[in-house]
C-alpha positions in Angstrom: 0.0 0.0 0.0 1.7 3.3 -1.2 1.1 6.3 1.6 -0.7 9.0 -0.2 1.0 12.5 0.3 -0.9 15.3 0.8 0.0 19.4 0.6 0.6 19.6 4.5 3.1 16.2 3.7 4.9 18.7 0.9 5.2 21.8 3.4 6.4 19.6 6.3 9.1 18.6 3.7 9.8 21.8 3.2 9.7 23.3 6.6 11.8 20.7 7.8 14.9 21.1 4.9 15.3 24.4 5.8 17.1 24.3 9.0 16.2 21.3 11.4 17.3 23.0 14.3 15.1 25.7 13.8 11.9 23.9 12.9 12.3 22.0 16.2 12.5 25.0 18.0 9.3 27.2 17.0 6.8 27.8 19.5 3.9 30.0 18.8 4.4 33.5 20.5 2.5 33.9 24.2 0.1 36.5 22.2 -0.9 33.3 19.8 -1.3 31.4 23.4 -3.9 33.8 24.4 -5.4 34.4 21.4 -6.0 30.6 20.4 -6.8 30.1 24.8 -9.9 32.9 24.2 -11.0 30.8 21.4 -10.7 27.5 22.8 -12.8 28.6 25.9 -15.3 30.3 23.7 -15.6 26.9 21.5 -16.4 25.3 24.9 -19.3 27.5 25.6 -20.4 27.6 22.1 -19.9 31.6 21.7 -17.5 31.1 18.6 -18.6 33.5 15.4 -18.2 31.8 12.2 -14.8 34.1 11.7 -13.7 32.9 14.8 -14.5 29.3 14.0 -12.3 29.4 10.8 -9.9 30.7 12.9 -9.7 28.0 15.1 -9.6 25.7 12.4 -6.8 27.7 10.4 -4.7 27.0 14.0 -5.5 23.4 13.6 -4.4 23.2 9.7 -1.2 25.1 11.0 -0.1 23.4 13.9 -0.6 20.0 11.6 1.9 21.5 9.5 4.5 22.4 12.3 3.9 18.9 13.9 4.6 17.2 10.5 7.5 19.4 10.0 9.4 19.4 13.5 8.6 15.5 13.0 10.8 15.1 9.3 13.0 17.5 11.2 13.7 15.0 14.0 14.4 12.3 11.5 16.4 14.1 9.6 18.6 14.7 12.6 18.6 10.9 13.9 22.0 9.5 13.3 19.7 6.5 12.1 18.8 8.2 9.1 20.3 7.7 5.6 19.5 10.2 2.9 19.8 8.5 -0.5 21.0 10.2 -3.1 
């Protein structure tokens, strides 16, 4: 069975060849903490506008993206890994 790739797969890639190091050390900025916190508590109490719903969602689609990446990026850096040429 062949794994089917998909466009967060392709940005992960490239997120993680840039610089390992530094994919593995983003964290979202404390104003992004409170900002995704306020929506997160207002999902809870169903209060979220339909902007702020896509919102939430457009942190979900992101962090998918980072997680993919920092996860290539630690494989790239495992001294088990052999790039083929």
């Amino acid at each position: 069975m062949v794994a089917q790739i998909t466009i967060y797969d392709e940005i992960a890639e490239l997120l993680a060849n840039l610089s390992a190091e530094k994919v593995l050390s983003y964290k979202i900025s404390d104003g992004m903490k409170v900002r995704l916190n306020e929506l997160l508590e207002k999902q809870q109490a169903n209060e979220l506008t339909e902007v702020e719903r896509r919102e939430v969602e457009h942190h979900l689609v992101i962090n998918n993206i980072i997680s993919l990446a920092k996860a290539r990026a630690r494989r790239m850096l495992s001294p088990d890994c052999h790039v083929q040429a």
